[in-house]
One Martini backbone bead per residue (centre of mass of N, CA, C, O) as a GRO file, in nm:
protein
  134
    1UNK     BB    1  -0.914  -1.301   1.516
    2UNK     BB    2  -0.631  -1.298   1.355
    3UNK     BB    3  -0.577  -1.271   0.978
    4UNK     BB    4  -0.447  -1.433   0.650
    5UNK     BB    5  -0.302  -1.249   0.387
    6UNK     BB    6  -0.179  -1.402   0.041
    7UNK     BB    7   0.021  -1.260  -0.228
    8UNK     BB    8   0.016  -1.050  -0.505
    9UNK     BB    9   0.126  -0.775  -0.737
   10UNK     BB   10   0.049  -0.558  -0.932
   11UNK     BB   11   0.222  -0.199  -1.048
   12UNK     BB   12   0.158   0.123  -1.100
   13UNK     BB   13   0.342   0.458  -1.199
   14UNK     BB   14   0.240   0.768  -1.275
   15UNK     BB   15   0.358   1.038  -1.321
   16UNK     BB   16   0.247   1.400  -1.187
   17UNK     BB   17   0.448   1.556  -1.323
   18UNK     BB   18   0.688   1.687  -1.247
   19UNK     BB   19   0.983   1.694  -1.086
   20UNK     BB   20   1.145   1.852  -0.780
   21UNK     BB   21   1.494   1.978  -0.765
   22UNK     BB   22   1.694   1.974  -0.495
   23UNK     BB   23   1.925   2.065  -0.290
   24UNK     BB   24   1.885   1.726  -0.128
   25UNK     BB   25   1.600   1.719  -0.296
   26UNK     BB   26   1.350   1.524  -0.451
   27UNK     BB   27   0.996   1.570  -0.581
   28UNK     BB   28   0.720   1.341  -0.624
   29UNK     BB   29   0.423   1.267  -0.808
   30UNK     BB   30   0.185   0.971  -0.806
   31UNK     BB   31   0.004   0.733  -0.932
   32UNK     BB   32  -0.195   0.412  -0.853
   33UNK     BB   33  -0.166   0.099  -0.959
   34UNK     BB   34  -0.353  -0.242  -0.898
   35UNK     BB   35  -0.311  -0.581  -0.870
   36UNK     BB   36  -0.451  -0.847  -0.660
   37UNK     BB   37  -0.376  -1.167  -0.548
   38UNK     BB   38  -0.552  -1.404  -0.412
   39UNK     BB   39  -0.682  -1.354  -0.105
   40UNK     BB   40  -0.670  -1.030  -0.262
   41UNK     BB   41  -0.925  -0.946  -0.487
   42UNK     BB   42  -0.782  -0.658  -0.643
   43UNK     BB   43  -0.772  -0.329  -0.641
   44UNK     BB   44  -0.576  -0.013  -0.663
   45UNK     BB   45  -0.617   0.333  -0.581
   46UNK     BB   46  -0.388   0.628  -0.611
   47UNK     BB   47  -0.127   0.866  -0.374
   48UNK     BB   48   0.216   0.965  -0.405
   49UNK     BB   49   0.440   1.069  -0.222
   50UNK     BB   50   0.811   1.208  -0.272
   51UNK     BB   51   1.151   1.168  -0.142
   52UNK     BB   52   1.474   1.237  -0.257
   53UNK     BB   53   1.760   1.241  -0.142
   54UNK     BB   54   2.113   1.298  -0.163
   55UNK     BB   55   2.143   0.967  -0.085
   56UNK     BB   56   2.209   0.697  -0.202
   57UNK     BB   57   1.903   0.529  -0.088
   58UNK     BB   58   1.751   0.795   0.007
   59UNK     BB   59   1.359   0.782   0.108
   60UNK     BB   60   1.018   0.902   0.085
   61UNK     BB   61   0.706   0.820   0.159
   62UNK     BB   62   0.340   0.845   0.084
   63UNK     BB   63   0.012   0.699   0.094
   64UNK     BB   64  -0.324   0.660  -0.088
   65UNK     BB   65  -0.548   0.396  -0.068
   66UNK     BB   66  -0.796   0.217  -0.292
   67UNK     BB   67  -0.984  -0.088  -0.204
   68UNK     BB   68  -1.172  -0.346  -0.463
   69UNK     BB   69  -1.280  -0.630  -0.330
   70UNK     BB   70  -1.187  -0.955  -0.229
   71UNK     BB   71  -1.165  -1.084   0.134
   72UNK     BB   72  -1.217  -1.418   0.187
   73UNK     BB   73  -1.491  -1.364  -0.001
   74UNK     BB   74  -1.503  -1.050   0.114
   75UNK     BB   75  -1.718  -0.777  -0.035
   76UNK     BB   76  -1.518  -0.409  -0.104
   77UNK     BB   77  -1.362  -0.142   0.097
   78UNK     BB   78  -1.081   0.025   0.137
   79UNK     BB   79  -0.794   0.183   0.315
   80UNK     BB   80  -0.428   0.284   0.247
   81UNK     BB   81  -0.159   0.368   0.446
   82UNK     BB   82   0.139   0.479   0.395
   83UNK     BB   83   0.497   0.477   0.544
   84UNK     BB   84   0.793   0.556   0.420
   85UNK     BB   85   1.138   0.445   0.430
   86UNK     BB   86   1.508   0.528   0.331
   87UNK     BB   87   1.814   0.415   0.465
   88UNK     BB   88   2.035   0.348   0.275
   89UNK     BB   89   1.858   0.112   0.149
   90UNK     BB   90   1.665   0.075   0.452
   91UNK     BB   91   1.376  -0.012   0.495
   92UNK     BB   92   1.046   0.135   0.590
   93UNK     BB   93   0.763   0.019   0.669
   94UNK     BB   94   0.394   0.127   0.682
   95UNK     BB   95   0.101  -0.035   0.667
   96UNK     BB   96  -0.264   0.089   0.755
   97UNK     BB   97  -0.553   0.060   0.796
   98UNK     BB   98  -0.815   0.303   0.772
   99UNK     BB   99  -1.033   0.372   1.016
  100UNK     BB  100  -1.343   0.306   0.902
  101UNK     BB  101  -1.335   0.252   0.564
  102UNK     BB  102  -1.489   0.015   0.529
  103UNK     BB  103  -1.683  -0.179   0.305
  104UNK     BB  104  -1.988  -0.364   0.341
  105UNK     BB  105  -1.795  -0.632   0.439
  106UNK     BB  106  -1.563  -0.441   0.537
  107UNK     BB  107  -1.657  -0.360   0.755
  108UNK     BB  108  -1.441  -0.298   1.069
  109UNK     BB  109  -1.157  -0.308   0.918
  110UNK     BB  110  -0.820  -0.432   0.993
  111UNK     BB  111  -0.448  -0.330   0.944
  112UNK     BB  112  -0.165  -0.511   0.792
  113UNK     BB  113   0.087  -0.434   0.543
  114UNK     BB  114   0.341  -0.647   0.379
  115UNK     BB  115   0.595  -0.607   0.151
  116UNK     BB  116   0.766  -0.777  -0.124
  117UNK     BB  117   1.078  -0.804  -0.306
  118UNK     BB  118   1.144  -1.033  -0.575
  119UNK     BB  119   1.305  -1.028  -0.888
  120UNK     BB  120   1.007  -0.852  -0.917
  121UNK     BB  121   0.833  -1.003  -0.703
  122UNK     BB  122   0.535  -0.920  -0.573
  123UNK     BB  123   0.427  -0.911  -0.246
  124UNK     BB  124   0.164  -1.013   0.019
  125UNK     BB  125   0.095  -0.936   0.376
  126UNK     BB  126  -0.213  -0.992   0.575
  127UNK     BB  127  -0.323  -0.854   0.866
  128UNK     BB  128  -0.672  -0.934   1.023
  129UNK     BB  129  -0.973  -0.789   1.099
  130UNK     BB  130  -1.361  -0.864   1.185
  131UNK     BB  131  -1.607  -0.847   1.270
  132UNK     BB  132  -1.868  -0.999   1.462
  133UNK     BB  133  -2.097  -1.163   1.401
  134UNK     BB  134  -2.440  -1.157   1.514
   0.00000   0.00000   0.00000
């Protein structure tokens, strides 16, 4: 049975080096610091690449983050993969737990995470899985 963990979370991007733009796109590189409250008492520590179209508001990234701390009071580690795009404004975003990647208690751990920003704050739900204890 899917569980359901609710929180906030501050974020921390600092760019890796110069962006690289060109006629039609900018890309860039930065690495991730996260700290989660709530339900998913932890950190995340990534790195995500960038690309700003040329239309303001579209633009690409993808990360891949990995999380350290305890979900539901179970202690471990996960990676989290991003894939977003925004068209124009209008974002699309999946987040999910990288098969396999579960350590600790959180071994085949499986999941996605939506992120909200609102006022400045972030919040994420997280709906997951867990094998059932033997």
């Amino acid at each position: 049975m899917a569980k359901r963990a609710v929180g906030t979370f501050e974020v921390k991007l600092t760019p890796q080096g110069s962006a690289d733009p060109a006629e039609g796109s900018t890309l860039a590189r930065m690495s991730i610091e996260k700290r989660f409250l709530g339900d998913l008492e932890a950190t995340g520590k990534g790195e995500m690449l960038s690309a700003a179209g040329g239309v303001k508001g579209s633009a690409g990234y993808v990360a891949i983050e990995r999380v350290t701390g305890t979900l539901g009071g179970l202690s471990g580690s996960f990676v989290l993969q991003h894939n977003g795009t925004m068209t124009r404004g209008e974002p699309h975003l999946v987040i999910a737990v990288v098969p396999d990647s579960g350590s600790g208690q959180l071994a085949g751990l499986a999941g996605r995470m939506t992120i909200a920003i609102a006022d400045g704050e972030h919040s994420y739900e997280f709906e997951y899985t867990l094998p059932e204890a033997p």
